[in-house]
PDB file with one MODEL, atoms N, CA, C and O in Angstrom:
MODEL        1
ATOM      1  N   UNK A   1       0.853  -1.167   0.000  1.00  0.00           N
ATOM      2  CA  UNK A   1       0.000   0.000   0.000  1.00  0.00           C
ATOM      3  C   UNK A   1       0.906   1.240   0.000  1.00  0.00           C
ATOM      4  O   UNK A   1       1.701   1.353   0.933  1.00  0.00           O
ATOM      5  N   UNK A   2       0.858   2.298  -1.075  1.00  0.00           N
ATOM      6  CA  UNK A   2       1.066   3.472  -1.018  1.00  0.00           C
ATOM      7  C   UNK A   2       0.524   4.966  -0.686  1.00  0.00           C
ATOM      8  O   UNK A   2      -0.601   5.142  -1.155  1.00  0.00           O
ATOM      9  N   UNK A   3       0.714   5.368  -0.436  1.00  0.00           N
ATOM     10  CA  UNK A   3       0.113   6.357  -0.370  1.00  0.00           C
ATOM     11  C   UNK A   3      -0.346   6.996  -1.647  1.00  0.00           C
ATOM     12  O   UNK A   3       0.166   6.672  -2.719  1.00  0.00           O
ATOM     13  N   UNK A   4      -1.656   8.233  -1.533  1.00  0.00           N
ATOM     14  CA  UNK A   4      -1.444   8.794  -3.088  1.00  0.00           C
ATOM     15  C   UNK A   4      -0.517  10.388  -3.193  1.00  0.00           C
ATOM     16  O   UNK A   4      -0.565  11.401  -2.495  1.00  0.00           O
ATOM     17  N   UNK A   5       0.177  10.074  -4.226  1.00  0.00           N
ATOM     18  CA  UNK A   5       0.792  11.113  -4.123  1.00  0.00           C
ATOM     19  C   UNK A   5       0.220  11.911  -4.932  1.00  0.00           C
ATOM     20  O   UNK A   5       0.220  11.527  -6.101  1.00  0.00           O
ATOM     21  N   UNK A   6      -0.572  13.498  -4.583  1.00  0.00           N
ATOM     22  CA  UNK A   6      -1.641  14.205  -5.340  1.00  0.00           C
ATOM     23  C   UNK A   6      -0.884  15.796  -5.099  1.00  0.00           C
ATOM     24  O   UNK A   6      -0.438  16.421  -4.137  1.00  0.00           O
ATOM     25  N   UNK A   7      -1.070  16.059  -6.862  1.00  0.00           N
ATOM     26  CA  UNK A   7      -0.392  17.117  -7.011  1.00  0.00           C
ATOM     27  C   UNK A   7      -1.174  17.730  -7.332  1.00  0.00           C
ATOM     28  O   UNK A   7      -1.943  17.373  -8.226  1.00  0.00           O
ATOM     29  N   UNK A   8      -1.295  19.296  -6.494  1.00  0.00           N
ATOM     30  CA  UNK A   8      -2.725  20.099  -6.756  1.00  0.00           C
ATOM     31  C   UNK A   8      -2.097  20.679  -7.703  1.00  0.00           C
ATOM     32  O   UNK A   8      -0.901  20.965  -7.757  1.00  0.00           O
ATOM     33  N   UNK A   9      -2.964  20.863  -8.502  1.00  0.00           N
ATOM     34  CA  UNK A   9      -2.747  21.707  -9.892  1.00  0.00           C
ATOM     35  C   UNK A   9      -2.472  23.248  -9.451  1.00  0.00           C
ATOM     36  O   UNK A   9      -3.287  23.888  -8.786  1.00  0.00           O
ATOM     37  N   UNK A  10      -1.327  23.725  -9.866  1.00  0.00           N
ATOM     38  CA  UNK A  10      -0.626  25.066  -9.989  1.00  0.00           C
ATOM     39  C   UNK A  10      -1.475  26.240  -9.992  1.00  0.00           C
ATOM     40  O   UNK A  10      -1.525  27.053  -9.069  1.00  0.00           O
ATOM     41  N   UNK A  11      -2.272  26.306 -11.280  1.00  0.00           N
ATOM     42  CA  UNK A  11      -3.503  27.186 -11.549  1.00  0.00           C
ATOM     43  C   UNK A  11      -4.672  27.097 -11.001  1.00  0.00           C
ATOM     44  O   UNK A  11      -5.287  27.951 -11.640  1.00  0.00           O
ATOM     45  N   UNK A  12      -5.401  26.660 -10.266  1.00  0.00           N
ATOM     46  CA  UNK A  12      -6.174  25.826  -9.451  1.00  0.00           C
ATOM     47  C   UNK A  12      -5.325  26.736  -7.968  1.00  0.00           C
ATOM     48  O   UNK A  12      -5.828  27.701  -7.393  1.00  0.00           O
ATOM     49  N   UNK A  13      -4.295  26.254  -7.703  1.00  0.00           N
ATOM     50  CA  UNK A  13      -3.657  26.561  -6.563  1.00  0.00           C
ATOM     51  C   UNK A  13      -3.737  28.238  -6.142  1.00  0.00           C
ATOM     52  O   UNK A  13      -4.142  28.902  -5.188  1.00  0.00           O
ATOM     53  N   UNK A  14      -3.202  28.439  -7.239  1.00  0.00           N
ATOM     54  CA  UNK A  14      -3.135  30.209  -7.313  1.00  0.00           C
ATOM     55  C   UNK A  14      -4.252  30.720  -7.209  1.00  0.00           C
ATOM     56  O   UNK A  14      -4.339  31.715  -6.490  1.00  0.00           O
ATOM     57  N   UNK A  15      -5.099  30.362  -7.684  1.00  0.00           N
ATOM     58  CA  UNK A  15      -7.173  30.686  -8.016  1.00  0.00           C
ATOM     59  C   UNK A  15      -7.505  30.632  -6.775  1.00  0.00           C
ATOM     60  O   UNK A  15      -8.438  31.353  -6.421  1.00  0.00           O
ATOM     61  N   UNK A  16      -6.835  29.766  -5.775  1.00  0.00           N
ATOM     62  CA  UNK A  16      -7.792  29.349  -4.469  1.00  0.00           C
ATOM     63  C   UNK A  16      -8.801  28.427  -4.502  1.00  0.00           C
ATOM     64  O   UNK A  16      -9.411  27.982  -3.529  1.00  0.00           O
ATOM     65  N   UNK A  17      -8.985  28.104  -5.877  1.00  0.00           N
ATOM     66  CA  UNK A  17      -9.834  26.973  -5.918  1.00  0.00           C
ATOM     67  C   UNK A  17      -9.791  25.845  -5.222  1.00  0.00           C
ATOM     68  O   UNK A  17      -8.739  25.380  -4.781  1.00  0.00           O
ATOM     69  N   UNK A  18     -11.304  25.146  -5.018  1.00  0.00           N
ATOM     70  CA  UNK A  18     -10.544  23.421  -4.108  1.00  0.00           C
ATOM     71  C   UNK A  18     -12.175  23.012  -4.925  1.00  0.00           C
ATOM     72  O   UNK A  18     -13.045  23.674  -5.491  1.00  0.00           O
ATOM     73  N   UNK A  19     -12.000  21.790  -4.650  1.00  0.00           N
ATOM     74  CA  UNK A  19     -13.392  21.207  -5.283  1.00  0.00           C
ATOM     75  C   UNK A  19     -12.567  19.795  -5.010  1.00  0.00           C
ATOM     76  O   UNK A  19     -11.395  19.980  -4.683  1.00  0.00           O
ATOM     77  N   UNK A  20     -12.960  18.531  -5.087  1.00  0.00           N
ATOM     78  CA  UNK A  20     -13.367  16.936  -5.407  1.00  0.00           C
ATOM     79  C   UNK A  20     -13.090  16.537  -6.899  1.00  0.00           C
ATOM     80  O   UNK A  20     -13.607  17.031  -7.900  1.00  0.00           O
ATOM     81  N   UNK A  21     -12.292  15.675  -6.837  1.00  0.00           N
ATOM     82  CA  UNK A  21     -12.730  14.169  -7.949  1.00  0.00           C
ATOM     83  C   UNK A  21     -12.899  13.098  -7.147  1.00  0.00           C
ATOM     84  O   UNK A  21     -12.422  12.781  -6.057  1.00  0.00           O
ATOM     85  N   UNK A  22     -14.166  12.278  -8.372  1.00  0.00           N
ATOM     86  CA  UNK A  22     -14.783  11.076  -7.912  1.00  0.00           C
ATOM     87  C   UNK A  22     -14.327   9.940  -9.207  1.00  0.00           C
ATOM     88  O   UNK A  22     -15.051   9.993 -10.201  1.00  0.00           O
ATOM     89  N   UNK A  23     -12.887   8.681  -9.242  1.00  0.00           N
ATOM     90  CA  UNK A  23     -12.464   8.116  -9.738  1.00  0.00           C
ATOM     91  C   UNK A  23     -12.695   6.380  -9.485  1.00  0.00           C
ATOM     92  O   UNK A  23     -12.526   5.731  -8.453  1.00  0.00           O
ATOM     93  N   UNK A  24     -13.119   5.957 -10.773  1.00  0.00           N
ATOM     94  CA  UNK A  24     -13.697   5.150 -10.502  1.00  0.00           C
ATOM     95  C   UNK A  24     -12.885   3.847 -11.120  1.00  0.00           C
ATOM     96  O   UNK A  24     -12.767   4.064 -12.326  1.00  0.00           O
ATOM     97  N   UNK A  25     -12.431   2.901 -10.863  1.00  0.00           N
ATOM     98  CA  UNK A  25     -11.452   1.559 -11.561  1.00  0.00           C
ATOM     99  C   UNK A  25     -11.654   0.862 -10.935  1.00  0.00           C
ATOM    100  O   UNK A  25     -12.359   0.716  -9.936  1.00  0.00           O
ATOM    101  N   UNK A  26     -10.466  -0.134 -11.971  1.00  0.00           N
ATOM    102  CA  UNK A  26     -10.416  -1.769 -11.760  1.00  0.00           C
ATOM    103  C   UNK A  26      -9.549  -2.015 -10.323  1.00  0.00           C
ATOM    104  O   UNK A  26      -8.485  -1.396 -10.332  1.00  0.00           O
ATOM    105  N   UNK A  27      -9.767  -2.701  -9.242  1.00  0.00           N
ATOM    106  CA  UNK A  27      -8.745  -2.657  -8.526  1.00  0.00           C
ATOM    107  C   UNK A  27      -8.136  -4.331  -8.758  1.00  0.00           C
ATOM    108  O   UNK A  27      -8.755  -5.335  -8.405  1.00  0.00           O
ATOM    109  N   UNK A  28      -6.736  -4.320  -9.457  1.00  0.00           N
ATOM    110  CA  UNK A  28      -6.211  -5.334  -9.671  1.00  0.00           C
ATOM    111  C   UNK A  28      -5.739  -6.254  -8.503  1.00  0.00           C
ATOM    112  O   UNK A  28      -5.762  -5.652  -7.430  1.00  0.00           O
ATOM    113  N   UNK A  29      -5.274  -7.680  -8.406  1.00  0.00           N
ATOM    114  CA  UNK A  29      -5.125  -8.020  -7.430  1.00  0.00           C
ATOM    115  C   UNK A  29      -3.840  -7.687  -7.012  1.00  0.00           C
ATOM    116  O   UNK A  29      -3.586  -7.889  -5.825  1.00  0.00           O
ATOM    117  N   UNK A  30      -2.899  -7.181  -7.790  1.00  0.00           N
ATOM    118  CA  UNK A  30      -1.608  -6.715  -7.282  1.00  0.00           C
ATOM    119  C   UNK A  30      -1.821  -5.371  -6.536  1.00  0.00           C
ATOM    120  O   UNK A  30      -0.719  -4.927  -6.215  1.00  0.00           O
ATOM    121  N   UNK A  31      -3.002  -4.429  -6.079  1.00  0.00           N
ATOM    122  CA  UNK A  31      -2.926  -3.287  -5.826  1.00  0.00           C
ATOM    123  C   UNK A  31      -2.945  -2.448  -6.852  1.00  0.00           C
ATOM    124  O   UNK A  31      -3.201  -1.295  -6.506  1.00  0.00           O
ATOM    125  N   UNK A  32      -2.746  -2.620  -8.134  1.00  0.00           N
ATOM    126  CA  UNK A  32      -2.911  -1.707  -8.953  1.00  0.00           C
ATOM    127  C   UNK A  32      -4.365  -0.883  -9.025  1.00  0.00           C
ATOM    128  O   UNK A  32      -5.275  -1.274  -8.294  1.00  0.00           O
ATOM    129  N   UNK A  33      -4.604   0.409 -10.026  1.00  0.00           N
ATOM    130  CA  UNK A  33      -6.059   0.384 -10.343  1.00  0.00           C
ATOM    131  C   UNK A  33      -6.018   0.886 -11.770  1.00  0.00           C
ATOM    132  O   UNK A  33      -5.446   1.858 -12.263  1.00  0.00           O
ATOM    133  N   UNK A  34      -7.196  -0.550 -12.570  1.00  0.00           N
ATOM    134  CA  UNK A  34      -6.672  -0.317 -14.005  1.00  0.00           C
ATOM    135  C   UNK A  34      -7.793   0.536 -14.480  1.00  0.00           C
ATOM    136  O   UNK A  34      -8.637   0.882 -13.653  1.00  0.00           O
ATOM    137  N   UNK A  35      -7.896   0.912 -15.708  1.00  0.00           N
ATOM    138  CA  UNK A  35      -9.301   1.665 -16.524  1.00  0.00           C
ATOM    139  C   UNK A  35      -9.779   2.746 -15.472  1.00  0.00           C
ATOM    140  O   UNK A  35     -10.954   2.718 -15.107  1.00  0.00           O
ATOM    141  N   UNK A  36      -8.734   3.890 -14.872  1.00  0.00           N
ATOM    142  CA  UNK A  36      -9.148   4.280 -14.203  1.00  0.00           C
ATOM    143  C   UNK A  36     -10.000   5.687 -14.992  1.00  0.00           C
ATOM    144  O   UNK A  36      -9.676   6.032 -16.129  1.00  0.00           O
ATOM    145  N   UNK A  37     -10.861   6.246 -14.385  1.00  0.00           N
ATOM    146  CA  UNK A  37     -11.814   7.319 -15.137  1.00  0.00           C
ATOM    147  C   UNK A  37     -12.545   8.150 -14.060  1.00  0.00           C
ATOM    148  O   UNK A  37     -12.929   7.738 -12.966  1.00  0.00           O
ATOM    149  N   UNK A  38     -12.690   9.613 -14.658  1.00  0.00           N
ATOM    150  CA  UNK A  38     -13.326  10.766 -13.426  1.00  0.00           C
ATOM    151  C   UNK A  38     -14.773  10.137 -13.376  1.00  0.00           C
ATOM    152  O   UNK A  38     -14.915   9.740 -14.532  1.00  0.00           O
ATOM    153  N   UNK A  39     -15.866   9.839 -12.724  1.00  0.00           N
ATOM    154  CA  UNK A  39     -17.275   9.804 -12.808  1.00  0.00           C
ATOM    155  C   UNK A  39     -17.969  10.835 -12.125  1.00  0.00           C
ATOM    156  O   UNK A  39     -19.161  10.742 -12.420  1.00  0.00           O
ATOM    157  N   UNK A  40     -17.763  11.768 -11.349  1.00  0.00           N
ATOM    158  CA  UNK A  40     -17.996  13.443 -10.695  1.00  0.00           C
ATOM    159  C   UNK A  40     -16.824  14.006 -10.525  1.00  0.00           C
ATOM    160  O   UNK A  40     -15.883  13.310 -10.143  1.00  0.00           O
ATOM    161  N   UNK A  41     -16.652  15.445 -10.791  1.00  0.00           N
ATOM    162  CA  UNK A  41     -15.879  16.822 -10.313  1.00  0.00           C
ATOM    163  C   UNK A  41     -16.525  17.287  -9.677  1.00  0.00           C
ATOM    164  O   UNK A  41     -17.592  16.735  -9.409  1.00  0.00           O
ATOM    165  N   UNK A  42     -16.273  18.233  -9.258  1.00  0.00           N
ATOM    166  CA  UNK A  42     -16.806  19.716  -9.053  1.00  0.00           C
ATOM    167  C   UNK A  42     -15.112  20.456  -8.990  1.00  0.00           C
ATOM    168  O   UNK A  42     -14.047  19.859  -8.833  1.00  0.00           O
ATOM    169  N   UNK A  43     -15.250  21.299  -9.095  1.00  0.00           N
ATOM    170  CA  UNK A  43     -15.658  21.760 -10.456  1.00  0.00           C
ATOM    171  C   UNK A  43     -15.382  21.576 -11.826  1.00  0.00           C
ATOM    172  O   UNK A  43     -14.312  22.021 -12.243  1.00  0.00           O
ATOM    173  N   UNK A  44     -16.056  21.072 -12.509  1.00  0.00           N
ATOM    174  CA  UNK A  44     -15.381  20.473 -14.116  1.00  0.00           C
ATOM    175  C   UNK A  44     -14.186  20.459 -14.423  1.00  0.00           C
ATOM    176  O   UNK A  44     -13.480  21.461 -14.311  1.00  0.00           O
ATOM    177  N   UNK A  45     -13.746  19.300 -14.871  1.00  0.00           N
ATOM    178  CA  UNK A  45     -12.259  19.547 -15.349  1.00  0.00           C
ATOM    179  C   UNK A  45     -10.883  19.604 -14.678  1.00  0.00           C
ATOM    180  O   UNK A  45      -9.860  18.973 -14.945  1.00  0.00           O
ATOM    181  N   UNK A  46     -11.176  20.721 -13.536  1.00  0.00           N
ATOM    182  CA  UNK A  46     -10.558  21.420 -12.922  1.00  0.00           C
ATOM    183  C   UNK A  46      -9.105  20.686 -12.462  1.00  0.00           C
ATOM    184  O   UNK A  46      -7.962  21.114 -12.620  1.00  0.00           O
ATOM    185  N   UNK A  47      -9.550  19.460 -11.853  1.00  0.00           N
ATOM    186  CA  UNK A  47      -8.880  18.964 -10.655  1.00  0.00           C
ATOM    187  C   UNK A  47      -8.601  17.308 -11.283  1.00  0.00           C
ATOM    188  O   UNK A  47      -8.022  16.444 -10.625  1.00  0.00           O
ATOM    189  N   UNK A  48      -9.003  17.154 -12.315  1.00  0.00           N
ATOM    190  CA  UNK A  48      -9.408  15.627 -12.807  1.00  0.00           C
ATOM    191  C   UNK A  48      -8.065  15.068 -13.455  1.00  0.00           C
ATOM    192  O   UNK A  48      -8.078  13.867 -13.726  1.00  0.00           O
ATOM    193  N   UNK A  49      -7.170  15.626 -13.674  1.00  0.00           N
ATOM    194  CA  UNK A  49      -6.187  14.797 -14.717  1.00  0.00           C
ATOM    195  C   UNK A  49      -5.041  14.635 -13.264  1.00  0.00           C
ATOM    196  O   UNK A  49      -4.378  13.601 -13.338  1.00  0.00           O
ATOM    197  N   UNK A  50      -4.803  15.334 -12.251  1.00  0.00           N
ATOM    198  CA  UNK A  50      -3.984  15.013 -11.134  1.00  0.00           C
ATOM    199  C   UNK A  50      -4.704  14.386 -10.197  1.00  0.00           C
ATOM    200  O   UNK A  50      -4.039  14.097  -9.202  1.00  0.00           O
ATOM    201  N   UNK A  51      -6.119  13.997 -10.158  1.00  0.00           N
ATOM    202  CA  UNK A  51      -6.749  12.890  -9.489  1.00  0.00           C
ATOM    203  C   UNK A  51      -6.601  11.736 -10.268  1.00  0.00           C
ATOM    204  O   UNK A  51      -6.971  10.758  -9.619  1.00  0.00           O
ATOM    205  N   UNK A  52      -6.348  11.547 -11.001  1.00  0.00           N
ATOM    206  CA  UNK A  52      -6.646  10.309 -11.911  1.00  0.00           C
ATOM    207  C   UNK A  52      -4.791   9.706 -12.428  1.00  0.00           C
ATOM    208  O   UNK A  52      -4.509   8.547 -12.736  1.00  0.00           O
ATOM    209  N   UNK A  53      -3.891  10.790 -12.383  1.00  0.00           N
ATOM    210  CA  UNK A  53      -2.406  10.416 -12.122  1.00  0.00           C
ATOM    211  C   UNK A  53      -2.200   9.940 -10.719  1.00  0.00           C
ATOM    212  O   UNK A  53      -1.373   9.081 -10.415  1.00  0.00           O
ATOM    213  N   UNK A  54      -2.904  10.474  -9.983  1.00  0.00           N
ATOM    214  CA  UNK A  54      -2.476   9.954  -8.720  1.00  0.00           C
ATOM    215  C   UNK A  54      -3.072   8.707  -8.561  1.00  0.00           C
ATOM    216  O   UNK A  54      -2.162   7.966  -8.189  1.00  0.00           O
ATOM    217  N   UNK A  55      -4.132   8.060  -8.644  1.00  0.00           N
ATOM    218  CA  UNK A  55      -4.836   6.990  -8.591  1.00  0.00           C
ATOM    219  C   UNK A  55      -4.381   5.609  -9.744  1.00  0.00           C
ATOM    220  O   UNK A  55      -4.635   4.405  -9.698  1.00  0.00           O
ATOM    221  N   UNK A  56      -3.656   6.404 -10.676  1.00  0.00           N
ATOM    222  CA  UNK A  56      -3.023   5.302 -11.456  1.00  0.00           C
ATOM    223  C   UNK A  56      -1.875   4.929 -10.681  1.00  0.00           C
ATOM    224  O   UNK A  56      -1.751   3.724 -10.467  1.00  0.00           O
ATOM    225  N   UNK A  57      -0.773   5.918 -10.089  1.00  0.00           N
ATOM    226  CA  UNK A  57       0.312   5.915  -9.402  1.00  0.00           C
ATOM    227  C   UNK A  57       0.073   4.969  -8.654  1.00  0.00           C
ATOM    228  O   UNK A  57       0.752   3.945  -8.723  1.00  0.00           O
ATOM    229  N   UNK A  58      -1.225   5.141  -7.533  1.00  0.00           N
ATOM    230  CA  UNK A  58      -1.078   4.506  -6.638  1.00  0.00           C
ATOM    231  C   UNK A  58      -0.548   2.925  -6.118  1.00  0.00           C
ATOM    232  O   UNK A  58       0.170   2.269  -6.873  1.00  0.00           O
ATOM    233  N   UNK A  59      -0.924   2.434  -4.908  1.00  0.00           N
ATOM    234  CA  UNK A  59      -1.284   1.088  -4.753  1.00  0.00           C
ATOM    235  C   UNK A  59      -2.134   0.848  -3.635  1.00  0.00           C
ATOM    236  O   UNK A  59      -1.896   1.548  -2.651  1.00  0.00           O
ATOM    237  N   UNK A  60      -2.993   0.091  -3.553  1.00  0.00           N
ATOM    238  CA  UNK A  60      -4.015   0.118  -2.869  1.00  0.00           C
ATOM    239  C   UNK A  60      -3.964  -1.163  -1.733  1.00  0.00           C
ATOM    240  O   UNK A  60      -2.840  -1.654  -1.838  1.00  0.00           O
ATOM    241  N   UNK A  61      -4.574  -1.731  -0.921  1.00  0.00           N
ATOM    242  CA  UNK A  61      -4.895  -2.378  -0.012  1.00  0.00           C
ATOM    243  C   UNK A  61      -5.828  -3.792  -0.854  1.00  0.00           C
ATOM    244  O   UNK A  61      -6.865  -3.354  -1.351  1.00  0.00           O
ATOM    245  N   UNK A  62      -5.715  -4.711  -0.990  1.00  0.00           N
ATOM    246  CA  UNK A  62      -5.887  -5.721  -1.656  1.00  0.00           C
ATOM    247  C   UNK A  62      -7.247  -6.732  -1.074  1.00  0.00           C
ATOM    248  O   UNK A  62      -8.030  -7.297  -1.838  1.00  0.00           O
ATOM    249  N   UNK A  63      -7.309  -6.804   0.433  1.00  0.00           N
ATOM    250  CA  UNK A  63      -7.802  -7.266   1.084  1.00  0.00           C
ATOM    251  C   UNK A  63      -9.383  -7.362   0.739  1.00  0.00           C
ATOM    252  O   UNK A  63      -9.884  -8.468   0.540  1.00  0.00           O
ATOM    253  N   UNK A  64     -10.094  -6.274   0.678  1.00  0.00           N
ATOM    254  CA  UNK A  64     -11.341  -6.190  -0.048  1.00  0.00           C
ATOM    255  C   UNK A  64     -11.688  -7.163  -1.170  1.00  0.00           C
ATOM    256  O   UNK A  64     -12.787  -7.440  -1.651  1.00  0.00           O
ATOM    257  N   UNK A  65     -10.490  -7.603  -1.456  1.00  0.00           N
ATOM    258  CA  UNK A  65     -10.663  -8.368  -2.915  1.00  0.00           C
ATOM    259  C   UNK A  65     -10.901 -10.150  -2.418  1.00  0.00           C
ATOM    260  O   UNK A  65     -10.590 -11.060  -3.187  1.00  0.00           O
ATOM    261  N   UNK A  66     -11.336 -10.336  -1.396  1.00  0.00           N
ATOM    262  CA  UNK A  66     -11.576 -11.238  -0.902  1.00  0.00           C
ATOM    263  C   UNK A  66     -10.274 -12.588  -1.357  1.00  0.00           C
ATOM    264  O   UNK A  66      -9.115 -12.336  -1.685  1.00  0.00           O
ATOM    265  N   UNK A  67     -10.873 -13.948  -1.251  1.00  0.00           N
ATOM    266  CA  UNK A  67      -9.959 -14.952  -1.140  1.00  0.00           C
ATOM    267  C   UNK A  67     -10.961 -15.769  -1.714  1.00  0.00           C
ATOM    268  O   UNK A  67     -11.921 -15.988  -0.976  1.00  0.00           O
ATOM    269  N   UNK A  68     -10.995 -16.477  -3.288  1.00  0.00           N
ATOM    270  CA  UNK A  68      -9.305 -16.003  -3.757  1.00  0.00           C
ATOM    271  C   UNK A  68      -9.310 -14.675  -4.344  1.00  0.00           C
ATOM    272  O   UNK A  68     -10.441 -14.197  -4.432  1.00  0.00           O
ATOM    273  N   UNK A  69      -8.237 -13.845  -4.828  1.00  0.00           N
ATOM    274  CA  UNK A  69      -8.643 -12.411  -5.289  1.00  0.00           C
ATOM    275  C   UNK A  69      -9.349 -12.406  -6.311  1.00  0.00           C
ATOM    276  O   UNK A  69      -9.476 -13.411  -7.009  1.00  0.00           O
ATOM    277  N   UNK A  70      -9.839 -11.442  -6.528  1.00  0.00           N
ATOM    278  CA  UNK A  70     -10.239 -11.469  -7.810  1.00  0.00           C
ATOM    279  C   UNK A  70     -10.762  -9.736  -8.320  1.00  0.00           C
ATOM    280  O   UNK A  70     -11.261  -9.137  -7.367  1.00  0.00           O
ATOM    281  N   UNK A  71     -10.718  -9.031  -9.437  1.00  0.00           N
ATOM    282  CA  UNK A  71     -10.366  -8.003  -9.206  1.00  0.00           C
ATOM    283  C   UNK A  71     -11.742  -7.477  -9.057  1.00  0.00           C
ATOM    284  O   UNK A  71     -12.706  -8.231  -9.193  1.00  0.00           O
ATOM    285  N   UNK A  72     -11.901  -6.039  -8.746  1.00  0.00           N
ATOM    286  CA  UNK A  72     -13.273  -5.314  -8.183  1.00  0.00           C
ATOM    287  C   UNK A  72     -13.274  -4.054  -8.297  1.00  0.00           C
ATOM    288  O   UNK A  72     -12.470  -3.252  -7.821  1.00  0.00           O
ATOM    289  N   UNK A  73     -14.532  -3.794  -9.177  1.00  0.00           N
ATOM    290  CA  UNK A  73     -14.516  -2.029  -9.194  1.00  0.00           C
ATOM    291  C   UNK A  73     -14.127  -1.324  -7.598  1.00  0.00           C
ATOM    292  O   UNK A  73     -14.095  -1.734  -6.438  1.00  0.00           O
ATOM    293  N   UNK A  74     -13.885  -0.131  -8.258  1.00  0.00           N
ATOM    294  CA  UNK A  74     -13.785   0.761  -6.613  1.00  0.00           C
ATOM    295  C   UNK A  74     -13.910   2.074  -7.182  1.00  0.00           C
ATOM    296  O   UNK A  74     -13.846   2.448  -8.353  1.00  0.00           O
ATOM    297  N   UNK A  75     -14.138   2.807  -5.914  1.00  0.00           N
ATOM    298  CA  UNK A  75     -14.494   4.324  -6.250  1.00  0.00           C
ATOM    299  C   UNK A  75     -14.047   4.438  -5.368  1.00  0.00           C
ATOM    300  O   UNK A  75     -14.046   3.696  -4.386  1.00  0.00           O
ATOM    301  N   UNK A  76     -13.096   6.369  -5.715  1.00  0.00           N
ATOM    302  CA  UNK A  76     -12.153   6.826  -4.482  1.00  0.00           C
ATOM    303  C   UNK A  76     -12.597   8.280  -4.435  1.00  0.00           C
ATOM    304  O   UNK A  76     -12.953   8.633  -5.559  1.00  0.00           O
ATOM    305  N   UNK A  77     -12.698   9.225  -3.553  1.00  0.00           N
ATOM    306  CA  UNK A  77     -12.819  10.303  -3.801  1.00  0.00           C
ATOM    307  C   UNK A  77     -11.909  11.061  -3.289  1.00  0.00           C
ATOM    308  O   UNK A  77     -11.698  10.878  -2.091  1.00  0.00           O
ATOM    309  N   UNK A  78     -11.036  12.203  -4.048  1.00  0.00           N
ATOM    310  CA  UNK A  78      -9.820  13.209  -3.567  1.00  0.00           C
ATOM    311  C   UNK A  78     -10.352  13.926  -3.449  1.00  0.00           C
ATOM    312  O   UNK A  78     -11.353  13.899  -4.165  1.00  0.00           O
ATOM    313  N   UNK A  79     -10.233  15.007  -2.630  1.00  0.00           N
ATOM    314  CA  UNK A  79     -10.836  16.506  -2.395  1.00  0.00           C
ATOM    315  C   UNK A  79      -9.250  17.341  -2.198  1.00  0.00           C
ATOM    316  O   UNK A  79      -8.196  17.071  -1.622  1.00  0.00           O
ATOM    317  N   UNK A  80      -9.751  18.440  -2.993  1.00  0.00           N
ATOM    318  CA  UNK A  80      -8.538  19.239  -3.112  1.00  0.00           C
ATOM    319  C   UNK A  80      -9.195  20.501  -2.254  1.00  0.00           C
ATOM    320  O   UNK A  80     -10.307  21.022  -2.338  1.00  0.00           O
ATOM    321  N   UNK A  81      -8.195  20.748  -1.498  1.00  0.00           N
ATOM    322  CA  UNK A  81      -8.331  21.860  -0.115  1.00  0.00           C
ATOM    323  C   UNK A  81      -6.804  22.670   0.110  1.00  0.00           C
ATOM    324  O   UNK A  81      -6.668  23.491   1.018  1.00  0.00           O
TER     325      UNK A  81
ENDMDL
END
């Protein structure tokens, strides 16, 4: 398990903006997460391509995936603050 490493977007940063992505994938049995994709923002766009690098980056906790594994949607939500 890794942590996610989430890089608030620069322009976004400066704006003061904060808003959520809601990312939705495959969680592989190695921890990976494959076909990953935004399914809510707020605010559009905004925040979605460094939620969705970070969630590919990641590695996740496996356990959910019961015994024997087998892989399983998941939904994660980042909030940028």
């Amino acid at each position: 398990v890794v942590p996610l490493a989430v890089t608030y977007p620069p322009r976004a940063f400066d704006a003061g903006q904060q808003g959520y992505v809601i990312v939705e994938f495959m969680l592989s049995i190695d921890g990976r997460a494959g076909d990953a994709r935004v399914v809510e923002s707020s605010p559009p766009a905004v925040f979605d391509a460094a939620a969705l690098q970070a969630v590919r980056r990641g590695r996740f906790d496996t356990k959910v995936l019961g015994a024997p594994a087998r892989p399983k949607p998941a939904r994660l939500r980042i909030t940028f603050r």
